[in-house]
Structure formats: structure tokens, C-alpha cells
C-alpha positions in Angstrom: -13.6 1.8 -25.1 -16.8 0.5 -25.1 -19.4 -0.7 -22.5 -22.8 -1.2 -21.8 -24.0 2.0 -20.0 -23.7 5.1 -21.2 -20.5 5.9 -19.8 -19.4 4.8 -23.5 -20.0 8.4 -24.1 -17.3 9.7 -21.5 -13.4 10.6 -22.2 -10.7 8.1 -21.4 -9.5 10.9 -18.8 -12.9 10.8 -16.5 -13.1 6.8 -16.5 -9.1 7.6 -14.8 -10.7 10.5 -12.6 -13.5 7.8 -11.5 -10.3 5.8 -10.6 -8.8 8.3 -8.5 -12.2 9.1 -6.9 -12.0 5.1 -6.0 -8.5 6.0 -4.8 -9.7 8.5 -2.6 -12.3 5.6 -1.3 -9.6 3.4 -0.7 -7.5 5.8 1.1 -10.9 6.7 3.9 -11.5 3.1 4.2 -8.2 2.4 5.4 -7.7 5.4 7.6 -10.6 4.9 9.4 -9.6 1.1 9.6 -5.4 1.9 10.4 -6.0 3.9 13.0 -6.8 1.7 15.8 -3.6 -0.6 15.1 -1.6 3.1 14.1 -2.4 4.0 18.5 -2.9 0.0 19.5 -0.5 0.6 22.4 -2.0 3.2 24.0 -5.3 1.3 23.3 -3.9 -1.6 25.3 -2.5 0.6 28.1 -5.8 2.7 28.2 -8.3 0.0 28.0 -5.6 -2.4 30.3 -5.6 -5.1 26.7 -3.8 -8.4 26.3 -2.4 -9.2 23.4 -5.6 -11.4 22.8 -7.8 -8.9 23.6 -6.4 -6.6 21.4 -6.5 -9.5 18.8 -10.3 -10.2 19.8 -10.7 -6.6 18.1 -9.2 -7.5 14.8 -10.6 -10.6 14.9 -14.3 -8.9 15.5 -14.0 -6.3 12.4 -12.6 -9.3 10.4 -15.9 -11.7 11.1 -18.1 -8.4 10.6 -16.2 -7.7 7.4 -17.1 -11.3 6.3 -20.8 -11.0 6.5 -20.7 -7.4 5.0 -18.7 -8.7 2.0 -21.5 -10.6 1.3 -24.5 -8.8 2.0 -23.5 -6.2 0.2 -22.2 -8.3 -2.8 -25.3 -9.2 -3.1 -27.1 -6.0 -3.2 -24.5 -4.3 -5.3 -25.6 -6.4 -8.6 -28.9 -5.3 -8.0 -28.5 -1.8 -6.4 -27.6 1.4 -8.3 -23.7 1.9 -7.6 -24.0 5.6 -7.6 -26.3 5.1 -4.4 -25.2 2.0 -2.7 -21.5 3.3 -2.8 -21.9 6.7 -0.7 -24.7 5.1 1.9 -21.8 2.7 3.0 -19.0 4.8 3.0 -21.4 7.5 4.9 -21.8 4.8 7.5 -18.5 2.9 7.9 -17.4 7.1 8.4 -19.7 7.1 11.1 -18.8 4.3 13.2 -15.1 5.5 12.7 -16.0 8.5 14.1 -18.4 6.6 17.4 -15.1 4.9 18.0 -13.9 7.9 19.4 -16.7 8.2 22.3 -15.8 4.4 23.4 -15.3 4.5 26.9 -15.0 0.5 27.6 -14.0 -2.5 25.9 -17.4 -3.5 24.7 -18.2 -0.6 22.8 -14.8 -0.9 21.5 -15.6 -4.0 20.2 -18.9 -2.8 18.9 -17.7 -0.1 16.9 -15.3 -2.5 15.5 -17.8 -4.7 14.4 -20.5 -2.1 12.4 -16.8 -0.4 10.9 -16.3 -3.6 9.6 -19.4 -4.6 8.6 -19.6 -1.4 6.2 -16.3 -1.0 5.2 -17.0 -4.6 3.6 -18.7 -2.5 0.8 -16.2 -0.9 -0.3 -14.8 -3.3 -2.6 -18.1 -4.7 -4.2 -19.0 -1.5 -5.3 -15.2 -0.3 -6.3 -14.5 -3.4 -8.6 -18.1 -3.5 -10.1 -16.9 0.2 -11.2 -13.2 -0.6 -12.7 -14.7 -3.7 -14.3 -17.7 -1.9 -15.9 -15.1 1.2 -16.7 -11.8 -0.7 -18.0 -11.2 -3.1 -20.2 -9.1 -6.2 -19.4 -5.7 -5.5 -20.3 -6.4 -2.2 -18.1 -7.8 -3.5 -15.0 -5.1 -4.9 -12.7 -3.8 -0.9 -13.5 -7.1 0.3 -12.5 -7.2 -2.0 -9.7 -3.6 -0.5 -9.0 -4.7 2.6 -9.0 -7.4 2.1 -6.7 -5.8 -0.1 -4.3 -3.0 2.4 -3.5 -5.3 4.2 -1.8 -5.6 1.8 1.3 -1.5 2.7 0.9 -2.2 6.2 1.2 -4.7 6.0 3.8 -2.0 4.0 5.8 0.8 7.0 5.4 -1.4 9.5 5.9 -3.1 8.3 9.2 0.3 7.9 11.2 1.3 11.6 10.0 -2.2 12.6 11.5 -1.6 10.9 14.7 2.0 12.3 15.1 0.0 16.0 14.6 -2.5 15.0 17.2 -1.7 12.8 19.7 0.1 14.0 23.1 1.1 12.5 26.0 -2.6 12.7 27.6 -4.6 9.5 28.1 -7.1 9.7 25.8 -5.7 12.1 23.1 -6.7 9.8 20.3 -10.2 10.0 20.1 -10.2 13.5 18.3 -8.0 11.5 15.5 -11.0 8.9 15.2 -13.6 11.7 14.8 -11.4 14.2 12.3 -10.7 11.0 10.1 -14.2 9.7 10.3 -16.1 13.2 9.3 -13.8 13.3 5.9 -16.2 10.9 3.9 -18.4 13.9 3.7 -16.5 15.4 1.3 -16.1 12.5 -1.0 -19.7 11.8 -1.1 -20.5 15.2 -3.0 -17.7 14.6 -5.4 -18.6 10.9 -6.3 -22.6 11.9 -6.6 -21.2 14.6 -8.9 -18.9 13.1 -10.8 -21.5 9.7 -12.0 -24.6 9.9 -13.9 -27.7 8.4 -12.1 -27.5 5.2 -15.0 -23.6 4.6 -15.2 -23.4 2.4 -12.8 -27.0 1.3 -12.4 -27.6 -2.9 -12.4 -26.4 -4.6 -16.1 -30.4 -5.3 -17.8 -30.6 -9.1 -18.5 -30.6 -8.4 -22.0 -27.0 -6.8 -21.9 -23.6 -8.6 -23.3 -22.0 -9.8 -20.1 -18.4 -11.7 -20.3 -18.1 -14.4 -17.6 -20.5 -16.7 -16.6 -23.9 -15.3 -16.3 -25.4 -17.8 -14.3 -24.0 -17.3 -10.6 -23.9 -21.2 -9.5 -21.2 -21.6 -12.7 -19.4 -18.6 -11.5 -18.8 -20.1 -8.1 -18.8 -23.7 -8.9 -15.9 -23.6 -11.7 -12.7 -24.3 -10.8 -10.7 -20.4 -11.1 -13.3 -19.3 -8.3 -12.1 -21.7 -6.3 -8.7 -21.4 -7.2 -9.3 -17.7 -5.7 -11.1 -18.6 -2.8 -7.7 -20.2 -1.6 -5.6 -16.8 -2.7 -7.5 -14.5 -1.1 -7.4 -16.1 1.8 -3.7 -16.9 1.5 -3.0 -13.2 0.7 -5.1 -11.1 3.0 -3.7 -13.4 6.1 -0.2 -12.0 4.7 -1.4 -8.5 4.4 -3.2 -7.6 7.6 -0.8 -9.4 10.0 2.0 -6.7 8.9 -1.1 -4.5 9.3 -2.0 -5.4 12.7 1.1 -6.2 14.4 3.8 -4.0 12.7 3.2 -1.4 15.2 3.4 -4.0 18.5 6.0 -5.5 16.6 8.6 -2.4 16.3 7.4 -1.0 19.5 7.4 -4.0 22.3 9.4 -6.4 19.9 12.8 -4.6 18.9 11.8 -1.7 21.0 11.3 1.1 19.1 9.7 4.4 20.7 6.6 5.4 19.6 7.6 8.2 17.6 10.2 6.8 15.7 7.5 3.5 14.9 5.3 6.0 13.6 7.9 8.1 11.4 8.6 4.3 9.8 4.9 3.4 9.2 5.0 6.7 7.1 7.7 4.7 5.0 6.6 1.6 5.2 3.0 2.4 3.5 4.9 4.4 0.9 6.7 1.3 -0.2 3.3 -0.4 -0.2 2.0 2.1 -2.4 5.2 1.8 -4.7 4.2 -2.0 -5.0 0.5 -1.0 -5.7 1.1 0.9 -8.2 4.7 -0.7 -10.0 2.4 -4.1 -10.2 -0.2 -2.3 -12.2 2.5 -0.7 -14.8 4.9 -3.7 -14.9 1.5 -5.9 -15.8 0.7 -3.9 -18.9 4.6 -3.4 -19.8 4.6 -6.9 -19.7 1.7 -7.1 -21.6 2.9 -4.2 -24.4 5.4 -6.5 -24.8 3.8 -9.4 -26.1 3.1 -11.0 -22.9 -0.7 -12.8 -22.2 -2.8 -10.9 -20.0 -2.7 -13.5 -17.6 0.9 -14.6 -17.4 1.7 -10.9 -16.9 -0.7 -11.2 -14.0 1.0 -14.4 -12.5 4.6 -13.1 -13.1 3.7 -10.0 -10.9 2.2 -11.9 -8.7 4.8 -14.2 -7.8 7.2 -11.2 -7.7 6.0 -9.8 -4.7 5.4 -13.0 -3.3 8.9 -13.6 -3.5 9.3 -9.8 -1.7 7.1 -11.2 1.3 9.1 -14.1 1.4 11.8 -12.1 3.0 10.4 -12.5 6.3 12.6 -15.6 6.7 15.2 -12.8 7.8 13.2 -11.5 10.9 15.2 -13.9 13.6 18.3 -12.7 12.6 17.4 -8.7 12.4 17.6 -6.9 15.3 16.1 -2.9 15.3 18.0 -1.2 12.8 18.4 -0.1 9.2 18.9 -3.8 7.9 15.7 -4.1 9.4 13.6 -1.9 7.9 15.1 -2.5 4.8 13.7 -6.1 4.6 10.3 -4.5 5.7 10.0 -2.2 3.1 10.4 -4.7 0.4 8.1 -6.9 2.0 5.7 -4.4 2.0 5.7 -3.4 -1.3 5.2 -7.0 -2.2 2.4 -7.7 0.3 0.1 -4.9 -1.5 1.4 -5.5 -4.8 -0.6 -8.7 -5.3 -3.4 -7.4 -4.7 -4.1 -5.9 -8.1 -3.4 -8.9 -9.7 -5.9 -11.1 -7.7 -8.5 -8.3 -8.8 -8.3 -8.2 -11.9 -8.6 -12.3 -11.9 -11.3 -12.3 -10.0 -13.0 -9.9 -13.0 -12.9 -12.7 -15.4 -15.3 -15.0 -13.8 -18.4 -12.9 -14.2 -19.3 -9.5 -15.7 -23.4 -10.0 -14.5 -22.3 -11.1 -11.0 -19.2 -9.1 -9.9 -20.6 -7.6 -6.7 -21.4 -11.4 -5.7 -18.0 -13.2 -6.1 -16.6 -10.1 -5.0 -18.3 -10.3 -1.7 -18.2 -14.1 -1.3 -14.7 -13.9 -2.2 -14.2 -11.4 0.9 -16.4 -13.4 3.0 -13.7 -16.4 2.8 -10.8 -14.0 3.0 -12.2 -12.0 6.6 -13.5 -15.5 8.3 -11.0 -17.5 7.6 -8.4 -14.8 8.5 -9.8 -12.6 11.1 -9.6 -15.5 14.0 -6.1 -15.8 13.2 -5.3 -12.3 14.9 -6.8 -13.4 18.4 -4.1 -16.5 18.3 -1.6 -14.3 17.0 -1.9 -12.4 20.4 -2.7 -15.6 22.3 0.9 -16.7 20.6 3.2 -13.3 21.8 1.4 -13.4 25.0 2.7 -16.8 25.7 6.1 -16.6 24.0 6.7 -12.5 23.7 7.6 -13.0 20.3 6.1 -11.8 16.8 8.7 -13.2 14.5 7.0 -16.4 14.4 3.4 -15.2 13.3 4.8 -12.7 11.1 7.4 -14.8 9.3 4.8 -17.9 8.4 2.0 -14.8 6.8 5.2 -13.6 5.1 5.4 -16.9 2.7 1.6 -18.1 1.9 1.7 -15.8 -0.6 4.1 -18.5 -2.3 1.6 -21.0 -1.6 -0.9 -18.8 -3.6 1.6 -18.5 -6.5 1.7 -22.0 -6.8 -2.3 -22.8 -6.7 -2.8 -20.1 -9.8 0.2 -21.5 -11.3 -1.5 -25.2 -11.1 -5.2 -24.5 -10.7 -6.0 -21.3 -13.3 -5.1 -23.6 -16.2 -3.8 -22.3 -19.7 -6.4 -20.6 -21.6 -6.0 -16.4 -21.2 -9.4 -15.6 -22.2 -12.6 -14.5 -20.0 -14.3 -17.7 -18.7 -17.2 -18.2 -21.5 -19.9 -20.7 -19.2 -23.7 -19.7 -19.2 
């Protein structure tokens, strides 16, 4: 494997450690994030919440997430990765661990915004690293690998709560702290594990596939064939992310204990879609398949798994249930890989930027949604209808790569 730092020196097995470090990323930036929806009910009894309140929350982070996404896109194609990385997961760990202290709504909502607003870094720096690490038959399984973390982070937070939580008002807020004061520990094992010019900015003199002047990048037609995905995706995603909890607990009225036992499940099955995508694409590919239509047979497998959701009416709480949401969620993640590693064809020089302009379209466009979602079950008490119409755009994003990416399989070439 070859690349333009000096990482060209390291073993194949540290550029898969580097990905399990990004795992570990993946998995603090989503337990930090999962835990408010994880205790959402006691958040809305505490704090006396609508259902659009609560939504206000998500839609907050989301709009915060949006500018972060690109502000730090930006500055991660001109900032050292090794340094950019840890300052924003240092500081998204810290505003996980503020939420704790809130005592009313608007701190609530402010601790919401500055989580999301770092968090948003996460994934500029994480895919400027696979790209720079894997070649492109091995990204969307590097992009697996690291996106199973969010998976992880999502089991492992519910098992957390379960150990901490008690029936006093109030007893999550130690979660928020424990949870936010583990980035510590992955800060001294990324700043040892990367040399201070691994992941330092590409010099203009370097090969770079992809367009190398950023208005092609964004202007050509695959960018904005992704602007429409991400969008389409992410809404799928974080309404099952958001909801599922309110959904089992005051829509087929689970107890609390036994919605938090499935969560556990339910972000395993994510996990197994994470990661299956990322070894079905390169099967696929071992077998004589095109990069690409490996990438868009995946991807319209899971979509097909979200597209389950048309069940939900007819499902009332029990195993037949769950069933269908464990399929669904291992599709809902499993995409995600996919769209990665096609957005890592566009541009080699200005990753960081379509990465965070990319997110900045996902987290606007999506993040009011949430505070209708709410506005919607407050007026109708029901959640099937939200949740089954995110469960099938991912089959309107199957259709636009399908139509829009065109035919030829190789890195966009423009300058």
C-alpha cells in the first residue's frame, strides 16, 4: 500500500489498529450523543417536555452539527489531523459531560448545541484518515469498521444506564459525566499511536485522485448526487435513533427496562449491518464485481431492510415486532459505509471539505424534521407514521445513485 505521507512505511496491521482507534472514536461520539434519547423519558418527565420540545433538542444538536460539519471540514484540509482530531473530541467530551449539571431547559438546549457543534468533527477528520490510510477497494471496509463504532457506542450506553440509573429523579446526570470523561483516555492512545506528519495537510505538489480544485468537486454531478443521499439516509437513521425509545415505551408500551434490554439488541444488529456491508462489498468485489456496483448492490440491500417499516401498523409489542426492527436496523447503518466510501472518490486534496459540506446538508435539512416529528405524536399519539416514511427514503437514495452516479467505476479525474 502506498501513500503520500510517510505512513507508507507502517504495517498493514497498524493502518487496521488506526481503524479500530477510529472505532473507538465512533463509539464516544455516539455515547455521548445516545444518551439523552437512551433516558428521553425521564428527560421529558423531569424537565415537564412535549414531544416538541424534546424534538426542539434534536433539532438544536442537528443545526449545530450542520455548521460544525463545515467549519471543521474546512480546517481539517488545512490542519494537522493528529491535532485537530483530539481538540474536538476533548471538547464535544466536555459538553457531554456539562450536560449533566443542566438544571433547566435552556442549558439543556445549550449543551445540545456546543455537543453538536463538536461532535461535527468527528467525521472530517475520521474519513480524511481511512482515505489517506486505505486504498479504494478497502475503504467502504474501513469505513465499516469505523462506523460500527457509533453501533457500539449505542449498545454500550443503554447497558451503562441500566447500571446506573434508579428510580430517583435526577439519577442520570452521573451517566452524562462517566461517559463524557472517557475521551481522556483515547486522546493518549491516538497522540501515541500517529506520527506528528501522518496525517499532516497533503503539500500542493502531492498526487491527489479526485478533483483538486474544490469548485469541481462540489459542482460535478456525483457530489450532488450525494448531497441528496445523505440527506435521504441520515433522516432514516436518526429517527429510529431518536424516537425508538418514545416509540417502544409510550407507543406499544414497553417498560423501561425491558426498552432498554432491546436497545442493547437493536444496536447489535446495527453493528452486524456495519460491519456485513463492509465484507459483502469486497466479497463482491473478490469476485469480479466493480468497486462501485458492489457499493450500490449493498446499498440497496439495506435499503430494502429499512423498507420493512411498511409492517409497523400491523405490529403490535411483541417478538414479530422486534424482529422487523432488527432487520431494519441493520440496514439503516449498513449504508452508511457505502455512501463513505463514495463520497472518497470526489477528492483526495479536499476530503475534509465535501466531507463537512456533505454533513452540513444532511444535519440542516434533517434536524428540523425531529421537532415536527414531535409536533406530529403530540397531535395524533402515533409514531408509526414518522417512522415508517424515514424507513423508505433510503429507496429513494438507491434510485438517485442508480440514475445519477453514472457508469464509469474509476475515481473522478477533473482538475
Amino acid at each position: 500500500m502506498t501513500t503520500v505521507t510517510d505512513s507508507s512505511s507502517r504495517t498493514s496491521a497498524w493502518v487496521w489498529f488506526v481503524c479500530g482507534i477510529l472505532l473507538l472514536a465512533s463509539t464516544i461520539n455516539y455515547m455521548d450523543r445516545q444518551t439523552l434519547s437512551t433516558v428521553s423519558k425521564r428527560i421529558q418527565d423531569e424537565f415537564q417536555l412535549t414531544n416538541q420540545q424534546y424534538g426542539k433538542l434534536e433539532k438544536v444538536f442537528g443545526w449545530a452539527f450542520a455548521a460544525g460539519a463545515l467549519v471543521f471540514g474546512f480546517v481539517a484540509d488545512r490542519v494537522n489531523i493528529r491535532w485537530l482530531y483530539p481538540a474536538v473530541l476533548l471538547m464535544w467530551s466536555l459538553m457531554g459531560f456539562l450536560t449533566g449539571w443542566a438544571e433547566t431547559y435552556l442549558s439543556l438546549l445549550w449543551c445540545r448545541l456546543l455537543l453538536g457543534l463538536f461532535e461535527a468533527g468527528h467525521w472530517p477528520c475520521a474519513l480524511k484518515t481511512t482515505q489517506r490510510l486505505l486504498p479504494s477497494s478497502k475503504r467502504t471496509l474501513g469505513n465499516s469498521v469505523l462506523q460500527s463504532g457509533t453501533a457500539i457506542g449505542a449498545i454500550l450506553t443503554p447497558l451503562i444506564l441500566r447500571f446506573m440509573l434508579t428510580d430517583a429523579e435526577g439519577s442520570w446526570r452521573p451517566a452524562f459525566q462517566a461517559i463524557g470523561l472517557i475521551g481522556l483516555g483515547w486522546v493518549i492512545l491516538w497522540l501515541l499511536m500517529i506520527r506528528g506528519s501522518e496525517l499532516a495537510p497533503l503539500p500542493d505538489s502531492a498526487p491527489a485522485p479526485g478533483a483538486t480544485n474544490f469548485l469541481v468537486a462540489i459542482t460535478q454531478r456525483r457530489f450532488l448526487v450525494l448531497v441528496a443521499v445523505v440527506i435521504l439516509i441520515n433522516a432514516c437513521y436518526h429517527a429510529y435513533r431518536v424516537w425508538l425509545p418514545l416509540f417502544l415505551q409510550k407507543g406499544r408500551g414497553y417498560e423501561e427496562k425491558d426498552a432498554l434490554d432491546f436497545l442493547f439488541w437493536f444496536y447489535i444488529a446495527n453493528d452486524v449491518g456495519c460491519i456485513t456491508a463492509g465484507i459483502l462489498t469486497a466479497w463482491l468485489h473478490k469476485r469480479g464485481w466493480t468497486v462501485h456496483h458492489a457499493r450500490l448492490v449493498v446499498f440497496g440491500g439495506c435499503a430494502l431492510l429499512t423498507a420493512l417499516c411498511v409492517l409497523l401498523p400491523w405490529l403490535p409489542a411483541g417478538s414479530g415486532l422486534l424482529a422487523v426492527m432488527l432487520l431494519l436496523s441493520a440496514g439503516s447503518l449498513g449504508m452508511f459505509p457505502c455512501y463513505y466510501a463514495f463520497s472518497q472518490e470526489l477528492s483526495t486534496k479536499h476530503q475534509g471539505k465535501v466531507t463537512g459540506l456533505l454533513g452540513t446538508f444532511a444535519w440542516f435539512f434533517v434536524a428540523p424534521l425531529h421537532e415536527f416529528f414531535g409536533w406530529w405524536v403530540d397531535k395524533t399519539g402515533r409514531y408509526d407514521h414518522g417512522l415508517i416514511l424515514a424507513g423508505l427514503l433510503p429507496l429513494i437514495a438507491t434510485v438517485i445513485i442508480l440514475f445519477g452516479w453514472g457508469k464509469d467505476d474509476e475515481p473522478t479525474t477533473a482538475h
